[in-house]
C-alpha positions in Angstrom: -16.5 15.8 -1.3 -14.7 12.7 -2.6 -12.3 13.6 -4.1 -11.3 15.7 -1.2 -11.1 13.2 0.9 -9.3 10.3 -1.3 -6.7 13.7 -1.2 -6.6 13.2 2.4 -6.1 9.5 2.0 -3.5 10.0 0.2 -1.6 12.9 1.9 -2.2 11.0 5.3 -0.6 7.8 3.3 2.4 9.9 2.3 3.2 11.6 5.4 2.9 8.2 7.3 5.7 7.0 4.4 7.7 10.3 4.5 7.7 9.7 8.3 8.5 5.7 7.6 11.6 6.9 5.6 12.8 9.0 8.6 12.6 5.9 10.7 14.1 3.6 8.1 17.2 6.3 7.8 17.6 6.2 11.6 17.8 2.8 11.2 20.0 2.6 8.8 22.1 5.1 11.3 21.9 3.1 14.5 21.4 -0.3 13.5 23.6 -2.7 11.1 22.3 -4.4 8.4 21.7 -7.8 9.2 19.7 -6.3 12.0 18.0 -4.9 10.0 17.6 -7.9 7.5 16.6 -10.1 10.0 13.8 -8.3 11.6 12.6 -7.3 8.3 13.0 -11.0 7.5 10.8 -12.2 10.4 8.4 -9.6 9.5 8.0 -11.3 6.0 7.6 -14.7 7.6 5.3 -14.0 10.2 2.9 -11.6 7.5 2.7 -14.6 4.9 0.5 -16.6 7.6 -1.6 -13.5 8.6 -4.0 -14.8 6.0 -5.7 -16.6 8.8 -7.4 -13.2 9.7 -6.6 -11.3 6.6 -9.8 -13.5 4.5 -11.3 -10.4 3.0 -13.7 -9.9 5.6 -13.1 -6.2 5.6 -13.3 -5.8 2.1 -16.7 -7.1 2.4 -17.6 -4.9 4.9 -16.7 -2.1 2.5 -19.1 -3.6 0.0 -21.8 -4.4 2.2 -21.7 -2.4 5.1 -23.2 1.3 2.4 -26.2 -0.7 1.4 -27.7 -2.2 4.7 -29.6 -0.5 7.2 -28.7 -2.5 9.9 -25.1 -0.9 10.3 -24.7 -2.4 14.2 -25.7 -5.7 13.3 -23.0 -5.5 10.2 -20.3 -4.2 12.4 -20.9 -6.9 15.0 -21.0 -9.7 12.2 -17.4 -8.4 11.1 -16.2 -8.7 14.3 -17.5 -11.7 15.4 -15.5 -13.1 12.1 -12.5 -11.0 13.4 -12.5 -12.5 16.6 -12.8 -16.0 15.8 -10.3 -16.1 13.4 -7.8 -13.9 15.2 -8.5 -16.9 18.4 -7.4 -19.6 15.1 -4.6 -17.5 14.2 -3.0 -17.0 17.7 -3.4 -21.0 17.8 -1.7 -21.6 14.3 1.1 -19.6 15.1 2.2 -20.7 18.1 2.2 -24.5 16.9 4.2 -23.4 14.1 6.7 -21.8 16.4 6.7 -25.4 18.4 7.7 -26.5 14.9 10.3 -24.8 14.1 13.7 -25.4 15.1 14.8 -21.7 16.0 17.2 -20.1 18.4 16.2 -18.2 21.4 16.5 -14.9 19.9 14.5 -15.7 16.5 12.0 -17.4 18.9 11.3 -14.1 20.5 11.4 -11.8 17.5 9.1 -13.7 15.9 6.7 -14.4 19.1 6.7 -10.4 18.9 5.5 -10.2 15.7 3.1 -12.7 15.9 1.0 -9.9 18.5 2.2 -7.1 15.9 0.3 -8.5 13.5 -2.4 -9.8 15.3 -3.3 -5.8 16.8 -2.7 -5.1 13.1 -5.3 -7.2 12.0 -7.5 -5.1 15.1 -6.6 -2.2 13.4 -7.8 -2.3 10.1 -10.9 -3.8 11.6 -11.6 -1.0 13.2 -9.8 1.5 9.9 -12.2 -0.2 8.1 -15.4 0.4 10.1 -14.7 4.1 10.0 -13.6 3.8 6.3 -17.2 2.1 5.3 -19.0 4.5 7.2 -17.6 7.6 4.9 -15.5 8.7 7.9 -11.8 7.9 5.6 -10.2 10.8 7.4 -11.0 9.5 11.2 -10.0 5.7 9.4 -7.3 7.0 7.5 -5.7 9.6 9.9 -4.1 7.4 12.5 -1.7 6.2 9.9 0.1 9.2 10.8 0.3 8.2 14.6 2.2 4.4 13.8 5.1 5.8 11.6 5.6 9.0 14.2 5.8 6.9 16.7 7.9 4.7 15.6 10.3 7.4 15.2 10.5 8.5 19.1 10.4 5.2 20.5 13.8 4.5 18.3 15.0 7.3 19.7 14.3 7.2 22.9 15.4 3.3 22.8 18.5 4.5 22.2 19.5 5.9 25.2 18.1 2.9 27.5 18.0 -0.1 25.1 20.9 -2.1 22.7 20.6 -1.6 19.1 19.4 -4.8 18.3 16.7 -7.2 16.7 14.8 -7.4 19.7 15.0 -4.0 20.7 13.7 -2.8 16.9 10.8 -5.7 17.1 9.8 -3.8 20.4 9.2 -0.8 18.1 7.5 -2.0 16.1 5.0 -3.5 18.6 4.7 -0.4 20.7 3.9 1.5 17.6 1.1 -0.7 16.3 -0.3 -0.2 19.7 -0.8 3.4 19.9 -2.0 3.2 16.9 -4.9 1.0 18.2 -5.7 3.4 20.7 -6.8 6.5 18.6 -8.3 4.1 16.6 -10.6 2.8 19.4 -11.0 6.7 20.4 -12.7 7.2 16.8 -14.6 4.3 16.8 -15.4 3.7 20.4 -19.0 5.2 20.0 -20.3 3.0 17.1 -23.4 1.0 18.6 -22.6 -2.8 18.2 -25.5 -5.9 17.5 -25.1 -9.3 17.4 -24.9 -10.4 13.9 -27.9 -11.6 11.8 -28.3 -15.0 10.5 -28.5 -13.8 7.0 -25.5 -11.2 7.2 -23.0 -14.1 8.6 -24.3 -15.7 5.1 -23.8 -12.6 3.1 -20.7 -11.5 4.4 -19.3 -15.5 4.2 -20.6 -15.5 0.7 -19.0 -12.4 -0.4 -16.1 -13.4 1.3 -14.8 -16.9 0.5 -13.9 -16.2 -3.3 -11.4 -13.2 -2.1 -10.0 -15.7 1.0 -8.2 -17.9 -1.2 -6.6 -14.4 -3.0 -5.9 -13.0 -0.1 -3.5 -15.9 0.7 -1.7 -15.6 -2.5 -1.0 -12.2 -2.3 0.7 -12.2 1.0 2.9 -15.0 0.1 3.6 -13.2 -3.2 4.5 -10.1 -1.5 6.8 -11.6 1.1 8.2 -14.8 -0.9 11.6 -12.2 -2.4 12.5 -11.5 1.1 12.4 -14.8 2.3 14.0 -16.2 -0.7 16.9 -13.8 -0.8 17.4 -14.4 3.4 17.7 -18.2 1.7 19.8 -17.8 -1.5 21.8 -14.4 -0.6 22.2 -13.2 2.5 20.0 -11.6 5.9 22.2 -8.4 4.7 21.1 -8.5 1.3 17.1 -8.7 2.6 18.3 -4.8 4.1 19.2 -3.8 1.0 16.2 -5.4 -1.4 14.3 -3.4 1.5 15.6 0.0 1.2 14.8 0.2 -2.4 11.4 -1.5 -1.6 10.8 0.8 1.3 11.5 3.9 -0.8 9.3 2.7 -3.7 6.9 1.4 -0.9 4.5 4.7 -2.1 3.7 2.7 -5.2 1.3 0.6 -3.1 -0.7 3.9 -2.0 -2.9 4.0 -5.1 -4.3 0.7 -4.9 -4.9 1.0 -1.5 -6.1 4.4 -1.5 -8.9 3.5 -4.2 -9.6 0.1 -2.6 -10.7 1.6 0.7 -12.2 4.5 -0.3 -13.6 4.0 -3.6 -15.3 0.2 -2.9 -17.9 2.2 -0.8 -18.5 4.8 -3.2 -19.0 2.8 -6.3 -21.1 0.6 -4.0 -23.4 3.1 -3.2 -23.5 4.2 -6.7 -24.8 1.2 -8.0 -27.0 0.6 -5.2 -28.4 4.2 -6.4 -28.4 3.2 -10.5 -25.4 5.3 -10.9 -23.5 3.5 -13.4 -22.3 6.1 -15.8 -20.9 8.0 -12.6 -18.6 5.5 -11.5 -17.4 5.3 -15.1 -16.4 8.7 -14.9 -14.6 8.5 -11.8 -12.5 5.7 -13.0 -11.7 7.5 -15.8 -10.9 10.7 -14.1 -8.8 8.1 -11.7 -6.6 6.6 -14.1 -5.8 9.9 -16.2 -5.1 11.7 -13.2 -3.0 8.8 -11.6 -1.4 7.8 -14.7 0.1 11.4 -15.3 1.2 11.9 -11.5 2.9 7.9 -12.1 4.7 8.9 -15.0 6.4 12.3 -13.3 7.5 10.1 -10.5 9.0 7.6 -12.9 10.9 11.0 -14.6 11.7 12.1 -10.9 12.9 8.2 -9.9 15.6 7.4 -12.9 16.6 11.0 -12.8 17.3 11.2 -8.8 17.5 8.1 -7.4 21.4 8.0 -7.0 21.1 11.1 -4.8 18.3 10.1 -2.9 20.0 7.0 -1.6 23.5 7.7 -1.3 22.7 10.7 0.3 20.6 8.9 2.8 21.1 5.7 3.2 24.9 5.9 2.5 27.3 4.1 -0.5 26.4 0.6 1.2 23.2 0.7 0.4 24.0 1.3 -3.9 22.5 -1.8 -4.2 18.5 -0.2 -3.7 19.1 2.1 -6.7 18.1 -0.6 -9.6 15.9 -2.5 -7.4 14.1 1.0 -6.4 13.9 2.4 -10.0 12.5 -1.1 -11.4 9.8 -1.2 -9.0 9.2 2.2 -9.8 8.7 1.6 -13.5 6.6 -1.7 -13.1 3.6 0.3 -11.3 3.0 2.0 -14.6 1.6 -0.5 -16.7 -0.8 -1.5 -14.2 -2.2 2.1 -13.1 -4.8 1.5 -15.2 -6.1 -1.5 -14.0 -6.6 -0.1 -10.4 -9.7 1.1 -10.6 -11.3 -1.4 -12.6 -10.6 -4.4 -10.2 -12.0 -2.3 -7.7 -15.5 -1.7 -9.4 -15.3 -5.5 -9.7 -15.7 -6.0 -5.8 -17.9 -3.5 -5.6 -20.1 -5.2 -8.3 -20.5 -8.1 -6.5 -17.9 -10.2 -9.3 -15.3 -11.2 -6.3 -14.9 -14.5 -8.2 -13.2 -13.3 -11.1 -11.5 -10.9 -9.1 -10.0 -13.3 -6.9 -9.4 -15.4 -10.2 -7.3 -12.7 -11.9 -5.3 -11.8 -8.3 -4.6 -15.4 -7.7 -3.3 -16.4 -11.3 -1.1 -13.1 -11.6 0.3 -13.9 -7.7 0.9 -17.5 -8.7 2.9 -16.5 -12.2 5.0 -13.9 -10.1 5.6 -16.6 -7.3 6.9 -18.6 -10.1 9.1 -15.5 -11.9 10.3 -14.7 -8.7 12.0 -18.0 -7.8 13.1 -18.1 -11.5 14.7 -14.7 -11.6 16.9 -15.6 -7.8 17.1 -18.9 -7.7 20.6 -20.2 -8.4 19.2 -22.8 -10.6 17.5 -20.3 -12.1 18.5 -17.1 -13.6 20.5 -15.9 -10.3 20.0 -12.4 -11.0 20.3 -11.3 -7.4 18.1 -9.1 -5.3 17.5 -7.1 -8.4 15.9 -10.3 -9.5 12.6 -10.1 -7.3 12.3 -6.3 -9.1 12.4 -7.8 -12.4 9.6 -10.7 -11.7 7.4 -8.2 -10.8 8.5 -6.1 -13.6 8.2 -9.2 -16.1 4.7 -10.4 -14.7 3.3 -6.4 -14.8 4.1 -6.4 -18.3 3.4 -9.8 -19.7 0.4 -10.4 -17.5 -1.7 -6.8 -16.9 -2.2 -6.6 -20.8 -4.1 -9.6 -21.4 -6.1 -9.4 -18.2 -7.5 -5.9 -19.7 -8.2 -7.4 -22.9 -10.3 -9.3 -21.3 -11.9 -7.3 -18.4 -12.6 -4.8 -22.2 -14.1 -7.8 -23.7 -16.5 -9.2 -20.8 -17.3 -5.9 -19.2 -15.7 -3.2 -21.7 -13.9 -1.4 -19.2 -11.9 1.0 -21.4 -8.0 1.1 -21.6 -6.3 4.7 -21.6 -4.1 4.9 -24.0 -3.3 8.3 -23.3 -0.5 6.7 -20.5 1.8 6.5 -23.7 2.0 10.1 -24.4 2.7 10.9 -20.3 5.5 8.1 -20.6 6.8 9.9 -23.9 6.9 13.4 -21.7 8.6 11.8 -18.9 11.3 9.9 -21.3 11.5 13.7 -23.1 12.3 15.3 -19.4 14.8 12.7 -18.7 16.6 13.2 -22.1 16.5 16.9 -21.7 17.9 17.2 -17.9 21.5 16.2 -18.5 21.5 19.6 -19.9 21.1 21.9 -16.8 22.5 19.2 -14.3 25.6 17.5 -16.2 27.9 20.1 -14.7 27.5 19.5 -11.2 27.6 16.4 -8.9 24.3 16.5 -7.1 25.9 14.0 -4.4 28.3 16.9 -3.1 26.0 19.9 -4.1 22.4 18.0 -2.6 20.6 21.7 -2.1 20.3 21.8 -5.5 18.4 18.9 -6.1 15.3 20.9 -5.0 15.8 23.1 -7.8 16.2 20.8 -10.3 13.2 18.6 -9.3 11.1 22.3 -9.7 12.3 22.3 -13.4 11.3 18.8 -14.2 8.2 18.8 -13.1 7.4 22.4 -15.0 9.0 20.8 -18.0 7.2 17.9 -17.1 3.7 19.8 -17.5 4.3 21.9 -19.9 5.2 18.9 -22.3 1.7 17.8 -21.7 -0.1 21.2 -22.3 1.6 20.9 -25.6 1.1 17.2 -26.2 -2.7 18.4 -25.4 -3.3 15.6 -23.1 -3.1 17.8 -20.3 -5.9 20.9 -20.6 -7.1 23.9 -18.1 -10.1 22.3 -17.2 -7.8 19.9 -15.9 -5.7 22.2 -13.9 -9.1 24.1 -12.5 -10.5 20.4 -11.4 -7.0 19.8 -9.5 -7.3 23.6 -8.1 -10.8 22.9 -6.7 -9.6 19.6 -5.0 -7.0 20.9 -3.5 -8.9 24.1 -2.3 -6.8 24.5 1.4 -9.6 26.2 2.8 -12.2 23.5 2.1 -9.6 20.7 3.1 -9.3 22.2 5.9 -13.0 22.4 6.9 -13.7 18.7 5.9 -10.2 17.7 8.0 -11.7 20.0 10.9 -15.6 18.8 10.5 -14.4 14.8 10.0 -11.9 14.3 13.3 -14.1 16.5 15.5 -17.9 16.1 14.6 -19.3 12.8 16.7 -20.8 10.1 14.2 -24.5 9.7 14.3 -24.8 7.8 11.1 -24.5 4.0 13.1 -28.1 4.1 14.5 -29.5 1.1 16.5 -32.4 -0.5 14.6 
């Protein structure tokens, strides 16, 4: 059953980014760049102080929430948290808004997303309940519902509203919102307690060593845009965005296993199940590493088309910053599933140790790779910081996670790169003779070919075996998915008992 349904995690996480691209081309259509930069600019800003309700609280729910039995008392706790600090946040922002000096139109872009994110942090509250519970496809499913939306309301704006920042922030907004809704349907049942004395303590204490992380990471992750609205230009943020926005599906893995795995090797442990969660992170980092190294193929050998085709020639720019980002995931595909038996171990301080030295050194990169005291490499430059810090940085934090807690390294990821770099070499062969650009329907084609090339090279390299192939088969068994997708968003909960 769970591997089915980290497939539906990710399938939902894919269609909500296949729908995301839709609305990002439609964008791209209707609305001019430095719209488009400075919305996604504000977006960035507003995200780096969500920490105030982004402390790791869920996370801890997903740890703690499997082994109590109390489950009303644990999801009041983690909403009385919620709450408060949502009632801190909604105080912080607006004094920093009396701060800064900003002109009418910023001032109400950014007063919009201060609520987007805010319902946001609502909504992965209540993901997260359902999530903890074993009910990923009710938690995971709505993701579906934000991106769609997004898609009409543009639409439909477009005959009513102008094509302009505050129009687009309105989007936004109205999107998050229905996504709240069937969020609240799902989880509208679960029986709620006033918190315990000792879970506030156990949730606080799991909490605080991942608060100070969780910080870092969102001002790592939104420091390039912000910098290059600084150093470069708001229509420069538009195009670091389209190749980020594209790539964006790199960050499904680590948040696919993080929310669905964290309760699972929980439980295990709780159950003296060590060796099992050994072989799911094993079986998660072959499996994952293989698909990674296909998509870097499928990336370098396609990623002209896919964007000029698009996204148009003024956004040629995304290609290298797409393809880098691309590449950079690799090396750290095998780290994904360790950190994440680290939380659920309990061993959040040297989790949140490793996060916030690798954010800190890619801060750093970062500004050193755009800076124009720096290295002034452009909007390519943020690509290459993360590029740089994946590859200096990931190795020696293995070597050390083997050494502590001999968490293995698969070294197998070097014979799927070597069959990706052989596809790449051997494609000019069958595609050289025709410009892909003009003659797009054939790209479908060609992308079939790689990826049988692509396998086959690993039957032959032996890394890749039929009890492989009959494992994927049984996953993806339609007729099964489709029972657990039935069963999961139309059976009522009973697990969340009142004690």
């Amino acid at each position: 059953m769970e591997p089915q349904k980290i497939i539906f995690v990710i399938g939902f996480k894919l269609s909500k980014y296949a729908l995301s691209f839709v609305f990002f081309y439609l964008m791209v259509l209707f609305y001019s760049p430095k719209t488009i930069g400075t919305v996604q600019f504000a977006i960035a800003f507003v995200t780096i102080f969500s920490f105030i309700f982004n402390l790791g609280f869920t996370i801890a729910h997903l740890k703690i929430y499997p082994e109590e039995k109390d489950k009303a008392a644990c999801i009041g706790t983690l909403l009385t948290f919620k709450g408060f600090f949502i009632i801190i946040s909604l105080f912080f922002y607006f004094l920093l808004l009396n701060f800064m000096n900003l002109d009418l139109v910023l001032t109400i872009i950014f007063t919009i997303f201060i609520f987007e994110q805010i319902i946001q942090g609502l909504n992965s509250t209540m993901s997260n309940i359902l999530i903890a519970d074993g009910e990923v496809v009710r938690g995971s499913f709505p993701w579906i519902v934000i991106s769609g939306s997004k898609i009409v309301l543009l639409i439909f704006g477009l005959y009513i509203f102008p094509t302009n920042e505050i129009t687009l922030a309105i989007i936004y907004l109205l999107s998050t919102s229905f996504h709240t809704l069937l969020l609240f349907i799902f989880v509208v049942h679960y029986k709620i307690k006033k918190p315990r004395k000792y879970l506030l303590s156990k949730y606080l204490k799991y909490t605080y060593p991942l608060s100070f992380s969780a910080i870092i990471v969102l001002i790592s992750g939104n420091i390039g845009l912000i910098l290059i609205n600084v150093w470069i230009s708001t229509e420069a943020v538009a195009f670091y965005y389209a190749g980020d926005h594209l790539a964006v599906f790199r960050t499904i893995l680590p948040n696919v296993i993080s929310l669905v795995m964290v309760p699972i090797f929980s439980k295990n442990y709780m159950e003296k199940k060590i060796e099992k969660n050994k072989l799911i992170i094993k079986n998660i980092t072959k499996y994952f590493s293989i698909l990674w190294a296909g998509i870097i193929a499928l990336s370098f050998l396609y990623s002209d088309e896919l964007i000029i085709i698009f996204l148009g020639d003024t956004y040629r720019p995304s290609i290298l910053v797409f393809n880098i980002l691309i590449l950079s995931q690799i090396i750290i595909i095998n780290d994904i599933a360790v950190l994440t038996d680290l939380n659920a171990r309990g061993l959040t301080k040297q989790f949140s140790t490793i996060k916030i030295i690798g954010e800190c050194y890619n801060i750093l990169l970062t500004i050193l790779f755009i800076a124009p005291f720096g290295l002034n490499l452009g909007i390519s430059g943020v690509a290459l910081s993360i590029l740089f810090k994946n590859l200096t940085y990931s190795p020696i934090i293995r070597f050390y996670l083997w050494k502590k807690y001999n968490y293995s390294f698969n070294f197998e990821i070097l014979l799927y790169l070597l069959a990706a770099l052989i596809v790449i070499l051997i494609n000019p062969v069958y595609t050289s003779h025709f410009n892909l650009i003009k003659v797009y329907y054939l790209v479908p084609v060609f992308v079939f070919i790689d990826i049988t090339l692509f396998i086959g090279i690993l039957f032959i390299l032996r890394v890749l075996k039929k009890n492989d192939l009959k494992n994927i088969k049984s996953i993806l068994n339609v007729k099964n998915l489709m029972k657990i997708l039935y069963e999961d968003l139309t059976s009522k909960n009973e697990k969340n008992q009142e004690f």
